[in-house]
N, C-alpha and C positions, 0 to 999 in steps of 0.2 A: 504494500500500500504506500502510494507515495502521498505525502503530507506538502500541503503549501503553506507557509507561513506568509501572513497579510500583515503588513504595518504600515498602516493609514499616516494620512497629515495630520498632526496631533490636533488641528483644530474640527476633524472628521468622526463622528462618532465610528466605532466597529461594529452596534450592536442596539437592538431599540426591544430590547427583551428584559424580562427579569434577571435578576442575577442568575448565575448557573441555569438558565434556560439556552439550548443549544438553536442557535438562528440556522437561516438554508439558502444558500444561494446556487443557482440552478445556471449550467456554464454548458454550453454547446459550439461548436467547432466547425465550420467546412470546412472542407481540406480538399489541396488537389496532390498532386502529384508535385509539385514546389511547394509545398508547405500550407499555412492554413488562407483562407479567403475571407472568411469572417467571423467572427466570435461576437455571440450574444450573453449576456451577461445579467440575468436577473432573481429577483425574487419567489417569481413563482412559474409554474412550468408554462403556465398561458399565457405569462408577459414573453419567456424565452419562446414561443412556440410565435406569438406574435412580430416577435425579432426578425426567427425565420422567414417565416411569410414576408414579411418585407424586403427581403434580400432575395427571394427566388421571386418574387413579382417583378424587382427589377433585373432580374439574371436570367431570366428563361425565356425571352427574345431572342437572347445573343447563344444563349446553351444549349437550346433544345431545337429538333423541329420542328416546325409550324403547328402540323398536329398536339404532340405532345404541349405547346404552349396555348393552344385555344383549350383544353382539358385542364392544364393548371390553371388557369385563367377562369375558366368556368368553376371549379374548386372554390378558387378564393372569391369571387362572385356571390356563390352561397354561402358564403360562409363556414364554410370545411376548409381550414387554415390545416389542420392537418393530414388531412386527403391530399389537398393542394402540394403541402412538402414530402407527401408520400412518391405522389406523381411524380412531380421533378426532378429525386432522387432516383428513382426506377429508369427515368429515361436520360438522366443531364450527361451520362458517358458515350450516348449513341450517338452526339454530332462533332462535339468536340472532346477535352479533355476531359476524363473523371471527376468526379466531387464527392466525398462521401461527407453522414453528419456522425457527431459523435458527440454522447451530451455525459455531461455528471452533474451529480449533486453534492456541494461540499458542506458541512457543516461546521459553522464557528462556535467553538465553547466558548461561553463570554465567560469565564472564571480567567484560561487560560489567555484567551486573545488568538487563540490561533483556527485556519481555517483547515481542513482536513478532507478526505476525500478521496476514491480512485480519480483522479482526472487522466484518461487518455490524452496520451501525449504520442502522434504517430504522423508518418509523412509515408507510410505504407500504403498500399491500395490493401481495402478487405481481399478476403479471399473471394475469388469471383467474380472481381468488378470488372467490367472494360476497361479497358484503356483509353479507348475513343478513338474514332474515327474522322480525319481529318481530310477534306476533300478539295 
């Protein structure tokens, strides 16, 4: 388990909990094949999940085929933010380069101050992903 220690600007709170109550900050990644492309960063999985969705609404133009972009598009239309980044992940390796998402959850002990966590840390392709297809 790899551990992250956090230390804030001292005039930044670390922590809006009770004492020894453990807070949750929820961290997700794209990544390509050069390293990562975006990181969301938030408090709860709907604000990070909302992150995404805004980065493949403006990325799946450029990522996807046409198809696959009027489907995510329709997604995030209705409202299925998660469907949406399900889509674009399923297809964003078929026209150009790969992207995969990778999310954790860390939690800070406010006794200690520290934030904790598995957080993926990887410039890997998963097993199985494309590599993409460049034309």
């Amino acid at each position: 388990m790899r551990r992250l220690s956090f230390q804030p600007e001292p005039s930044v709170p670390i922590a809006h909990g009770a004492r020894g109550k453990e807070e949750t900050i929820f961290v997700s990644v794209v990544w390509a094949i050069d390293g990562p492309r975006f990181v969301a960063v938030a408090r709860t999985e709907e604000d990070g999940l909302t992150q995404i969705a805004r980065y493949i609404a403006e990325q799946a133009q450029w990522q996807l085929w046409p198809l696959a972009v009027r489907r995510v598009t329709a997604l995030l239309e209705s409202g299925d933010p998660a469907g949406a980044v399900t889509e674009y992940f399923r297809h964003v390796g078929d026209r150009w380069e790969a992207e995969w998402l990778t999310t954790a959850r860390l939690g800070l002990d406010v006794a200690s101050g520290v934030w904790s966590g598995s957080l993926p840390l990887s410039v890997s392709l998963p097993a199985g992903a494309p590599i993409g297809k460049k034309t």
